[in-house]
C-alpha positions in Angstrom: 43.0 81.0 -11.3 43.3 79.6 -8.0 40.3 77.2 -7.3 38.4 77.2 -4.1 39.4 74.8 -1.0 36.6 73.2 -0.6 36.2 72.0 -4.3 40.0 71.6 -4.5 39.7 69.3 -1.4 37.1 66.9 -3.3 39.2 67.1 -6.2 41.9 65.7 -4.5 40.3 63.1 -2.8 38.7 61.7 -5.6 42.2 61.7 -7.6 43.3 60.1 -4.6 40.8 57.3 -4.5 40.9 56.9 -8.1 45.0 56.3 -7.7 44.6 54.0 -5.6 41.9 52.1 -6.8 42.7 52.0 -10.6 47.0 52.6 -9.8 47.9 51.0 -6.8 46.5 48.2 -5.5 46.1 46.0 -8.7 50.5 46.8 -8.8 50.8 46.2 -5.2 49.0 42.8 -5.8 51.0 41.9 -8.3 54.2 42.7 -6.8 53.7 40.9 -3.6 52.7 37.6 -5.5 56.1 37.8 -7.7 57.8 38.8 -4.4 56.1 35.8 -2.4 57.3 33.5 -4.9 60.7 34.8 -4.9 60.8 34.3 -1.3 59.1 31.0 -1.5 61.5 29.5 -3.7 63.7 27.0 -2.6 67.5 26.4 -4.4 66.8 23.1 -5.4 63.6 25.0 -7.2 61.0 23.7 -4.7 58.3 26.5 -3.4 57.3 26.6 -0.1 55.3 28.7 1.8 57.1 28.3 5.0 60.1 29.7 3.6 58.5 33.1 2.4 56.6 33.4 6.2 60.1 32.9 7.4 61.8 35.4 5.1 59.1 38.0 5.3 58.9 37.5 9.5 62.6 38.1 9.3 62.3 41.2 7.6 62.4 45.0 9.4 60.1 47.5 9.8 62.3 49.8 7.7 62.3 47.0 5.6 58.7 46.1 4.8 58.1 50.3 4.6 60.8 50.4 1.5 58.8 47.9 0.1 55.3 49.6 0.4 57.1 53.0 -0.7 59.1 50.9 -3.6 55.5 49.2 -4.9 53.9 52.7 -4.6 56.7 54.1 -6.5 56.0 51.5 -9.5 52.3 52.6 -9.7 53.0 56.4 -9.6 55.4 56.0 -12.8 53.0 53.5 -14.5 49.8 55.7 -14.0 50.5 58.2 -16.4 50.5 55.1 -18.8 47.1 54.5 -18.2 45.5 55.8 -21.2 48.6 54.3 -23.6 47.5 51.3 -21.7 43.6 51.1 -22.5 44.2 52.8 -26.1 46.6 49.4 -26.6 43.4 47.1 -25.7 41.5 49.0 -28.5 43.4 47.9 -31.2 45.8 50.7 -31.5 48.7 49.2 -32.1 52.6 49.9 -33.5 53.1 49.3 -37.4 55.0 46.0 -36.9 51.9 44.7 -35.5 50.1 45.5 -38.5 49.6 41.5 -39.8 47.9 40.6 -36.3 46.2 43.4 -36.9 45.2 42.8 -39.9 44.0 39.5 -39.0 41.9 40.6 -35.5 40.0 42.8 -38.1 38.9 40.4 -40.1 37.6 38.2 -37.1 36.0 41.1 -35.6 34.3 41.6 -39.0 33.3 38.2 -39.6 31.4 38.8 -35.9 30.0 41.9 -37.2 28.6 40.2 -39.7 27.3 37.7 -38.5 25.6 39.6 -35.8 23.7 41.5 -38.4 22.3 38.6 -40.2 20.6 37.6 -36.8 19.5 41.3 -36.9 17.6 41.0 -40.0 13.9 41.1 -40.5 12.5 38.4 -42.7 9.2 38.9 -44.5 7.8 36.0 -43.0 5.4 36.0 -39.7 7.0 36.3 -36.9 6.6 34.4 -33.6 7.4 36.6 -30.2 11.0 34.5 -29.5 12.0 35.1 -33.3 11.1 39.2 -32.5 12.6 38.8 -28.9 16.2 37.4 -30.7 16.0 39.7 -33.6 15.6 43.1 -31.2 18.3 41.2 -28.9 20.8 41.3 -32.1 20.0 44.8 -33.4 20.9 45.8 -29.3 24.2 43.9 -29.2 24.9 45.0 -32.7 24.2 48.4 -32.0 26.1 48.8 -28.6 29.5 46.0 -30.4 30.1 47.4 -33.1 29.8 51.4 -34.8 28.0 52.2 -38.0 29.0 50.3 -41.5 30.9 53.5 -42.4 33.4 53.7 -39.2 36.1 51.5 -39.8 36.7 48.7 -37.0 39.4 48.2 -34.8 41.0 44.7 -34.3 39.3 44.6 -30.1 36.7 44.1 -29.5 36.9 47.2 -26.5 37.7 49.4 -29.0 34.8 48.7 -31.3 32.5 48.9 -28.4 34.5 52.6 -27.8 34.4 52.9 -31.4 30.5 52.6 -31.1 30.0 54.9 -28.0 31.9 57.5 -29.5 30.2 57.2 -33.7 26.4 57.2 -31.7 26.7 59.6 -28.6 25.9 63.1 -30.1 25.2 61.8 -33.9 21.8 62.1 -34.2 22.1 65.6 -33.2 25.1 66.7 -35.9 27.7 66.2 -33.0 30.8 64.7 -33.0 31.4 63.0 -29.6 35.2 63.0 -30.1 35.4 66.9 -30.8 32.7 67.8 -28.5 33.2 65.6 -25.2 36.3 68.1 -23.6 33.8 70.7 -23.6 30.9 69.3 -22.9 32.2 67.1 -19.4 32.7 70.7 -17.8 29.5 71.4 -18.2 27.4 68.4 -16.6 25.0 68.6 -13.8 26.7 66.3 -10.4 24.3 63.5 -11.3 25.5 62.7 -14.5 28.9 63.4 -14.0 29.3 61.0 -11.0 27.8 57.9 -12.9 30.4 59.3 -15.9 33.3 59.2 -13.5 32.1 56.1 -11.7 31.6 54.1 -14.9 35.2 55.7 -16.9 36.6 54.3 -13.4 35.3 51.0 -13.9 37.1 50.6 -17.6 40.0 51.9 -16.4 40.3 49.4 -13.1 39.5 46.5 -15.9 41.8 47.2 -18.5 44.6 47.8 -15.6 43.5 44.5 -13.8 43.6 42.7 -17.5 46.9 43.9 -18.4 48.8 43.1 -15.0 47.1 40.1 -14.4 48.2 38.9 -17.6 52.2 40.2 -17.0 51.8 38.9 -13.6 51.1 35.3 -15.2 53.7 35.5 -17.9 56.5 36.5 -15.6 55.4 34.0 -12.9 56.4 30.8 -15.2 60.0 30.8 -15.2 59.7 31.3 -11.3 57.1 28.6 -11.0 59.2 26.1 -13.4 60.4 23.1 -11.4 58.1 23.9 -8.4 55.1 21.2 -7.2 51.8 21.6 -6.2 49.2 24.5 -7.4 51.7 26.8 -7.8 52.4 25.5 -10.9 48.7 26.2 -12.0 49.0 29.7 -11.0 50.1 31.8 -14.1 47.1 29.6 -15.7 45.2 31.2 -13.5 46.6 34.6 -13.7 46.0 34.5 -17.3 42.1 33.6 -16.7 41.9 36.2 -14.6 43.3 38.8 -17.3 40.7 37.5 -19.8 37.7 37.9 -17.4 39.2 41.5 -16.7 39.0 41.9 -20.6 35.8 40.7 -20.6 34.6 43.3 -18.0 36.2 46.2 -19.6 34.0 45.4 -22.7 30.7 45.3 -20.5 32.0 48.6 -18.7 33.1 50.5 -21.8 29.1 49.9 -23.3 27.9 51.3 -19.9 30.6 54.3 -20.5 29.2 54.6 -24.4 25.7 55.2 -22.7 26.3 57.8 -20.5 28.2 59.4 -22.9 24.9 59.5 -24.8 22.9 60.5 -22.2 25.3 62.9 -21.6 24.3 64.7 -25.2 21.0 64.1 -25.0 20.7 66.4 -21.2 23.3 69.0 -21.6 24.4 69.8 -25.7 22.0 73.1 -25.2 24.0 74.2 -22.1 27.2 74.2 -24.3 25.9 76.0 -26.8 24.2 78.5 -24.1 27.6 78.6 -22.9 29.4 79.6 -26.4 26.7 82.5 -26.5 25.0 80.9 -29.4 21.5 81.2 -30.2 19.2 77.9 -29.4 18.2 76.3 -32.5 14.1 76.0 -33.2 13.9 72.4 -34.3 16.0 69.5 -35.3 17.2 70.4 -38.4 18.5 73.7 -37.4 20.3 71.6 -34.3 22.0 69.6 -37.0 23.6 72.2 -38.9 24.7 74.0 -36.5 26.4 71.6 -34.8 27.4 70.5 -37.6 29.2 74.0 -38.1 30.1 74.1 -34.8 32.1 70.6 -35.0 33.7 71.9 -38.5 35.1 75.0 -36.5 36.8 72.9 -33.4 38.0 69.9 -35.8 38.8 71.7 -39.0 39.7 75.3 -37.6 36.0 76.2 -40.1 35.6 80.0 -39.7 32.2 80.2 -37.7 30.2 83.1 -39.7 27.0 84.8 -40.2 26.2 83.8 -36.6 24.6 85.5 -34.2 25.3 85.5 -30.7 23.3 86.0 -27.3 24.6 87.4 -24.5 22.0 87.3 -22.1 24.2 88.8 -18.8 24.2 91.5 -20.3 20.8 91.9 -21.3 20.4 91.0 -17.0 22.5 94.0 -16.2 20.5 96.7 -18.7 19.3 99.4 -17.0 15.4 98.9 -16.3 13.5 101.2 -17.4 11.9 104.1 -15.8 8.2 104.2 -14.4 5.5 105.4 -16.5 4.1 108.4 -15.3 1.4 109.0 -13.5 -2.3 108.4 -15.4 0.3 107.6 -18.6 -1.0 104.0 -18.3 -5.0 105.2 -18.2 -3.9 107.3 -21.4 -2.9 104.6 -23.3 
């Protein structure tokens, strides 16, 4: 079904400006440092700036274009490696990685731990900065890490995902990871802009992480033998990946929360929109989402339910006018 211009139009913009702010520029910034320093480079392994003015100044417009198309190039066949990408900075990683892995768990549960002990309530009187740092270490714990019963993941991004995803819809017999692809449809412009604008912010972190930190790594052998700060620089390159990490943490807990919110403003309008009957309290929420979750992960049979198809009750005939003195009668 063809979709109207005027939505198709934003659409495209904001794939556009989402392409070039997660996809391009942090490749076109790496690929012009590497190139600089390729062009920089001396033979007797010296760098110097001069040279790569005098290289680049030397270069053609048809030149310079091939190398804005060739950099543009790289970030259209990375981008579809984007979620590969961010799923690799949660911990999901290839079997022979399995005894880092291994290890990274046990760190991240040894901070698990150790967060909860600061989380726990003695019986003792407590003064107003003991209560302050204890509600400070149930929040952090609470937004770090998912429940006991999830098992964590060796990053700490994915165990904030982790925690995002166990929380958002729980309470309500949900299951975030089954219900998200058809509950994101159905959000109100509000919500779904902060959504976007705070997946976007993950996203540009975990791409900034990840090429800053290849940037730094393939900069040393061209750096090897040079003088001045530009030996420094995959050092710094390298800095800047884990600050990038860092930020992907802090914008993958403000993702978790709108996914949340997300659940708590619109899980009625999905069921509205399956034709299913709203349920009268909380415990009748929870098993029918709970049956509703069985049906879309398990293939459940949904049965014995009723449905409510309320255009149709809008397009019922009306019925006719009482007659005249029929009301006075009865």
């Amino acid at each position: 079904m063809s979709m109207p211009a005027p939505l198709a139009t934003g659409v495209t913009q904001l794939a556009a400006s989402r392409f070039a702010l997660v996809g391009y520029l942090p490749t076109y910034a790496a690929l012009s440092y590497l190139g600089l320093l390729l062009a920089a480079r001396a033979p007797g392994g010296a760098i110097e700036v001069s040279r790569a003015l005098t290289r680049l100044h030397g270069l053609s417009g048809v030149a310079l274009v091939g190398l804005a198309l060739g950099a543009l190039l790289v970030a259209v066949l990375l981008h579809p490696l984007q979620g590969p990408l961010v799923r690799l900075l949660e911990g999901y990683w290839p079997r022979l990685a399995r005894p880092a892995a291994w290890c990274a768990v046990k760190i991240q549960t040894w901070a698990r731990d150790r967060l909860a002990r600061s989380a726990v309530v003695p019986t003792s009187h407590l003064t107003d900065a003991e209560r302050q740092r204890i509600l400070e270490a149930a929040w952090h714990l609470a937004r770090t890490f998912p429940p006991p019963q999830v098992p964590l993941l060796p990053t700490a991004l994915g165990n904030t995902l982790r925690a995002g995803e166990a929380t958002a819809g729980a309470a309500y017999g949900a299951d975030a990871v089954v219900w998200w692809p058809r509950l994101y449809p159905l959000l109100g412009d509000g919500l779904r802009a902060v959504v976007d604008d705070r997946r976007d912010q993950l996203d540009l972190a975990c791409r900034l992480s990840v090429t800053a930190g290849a940037t730094g790594l393939l900069s040393v052998p061209l750096v090897l033998g040079g003088n001045g700060w530009w030996q420094a620089s995959p050092a710094v390159f390298l800095l800047v990946a884990w600050v990038a990490y860092r930020a992907a943490v802090a914008a993958a807990r403000g993702y978790a929360e709108t996914l949340s919110a997300a659940f708590d403003l619109h899980r009625f309008d999905l069921l509205a929109a399956l034709h299913l009957p709203l349920p009268p309290d909380s415990d009748a929420e929870g098993v029918l989402n709970g049956l509703v979750t069985r049906f879309w992960a398990q293939g459940v049979p949904l049965t014995a339910l009723p449905y409510e198809h309320e255009r149709e009750r809008e397009h019922e005939p009306a019925p006719p006018p009482a007659a005249p003195g029929e009301d006075d009668a009865r």
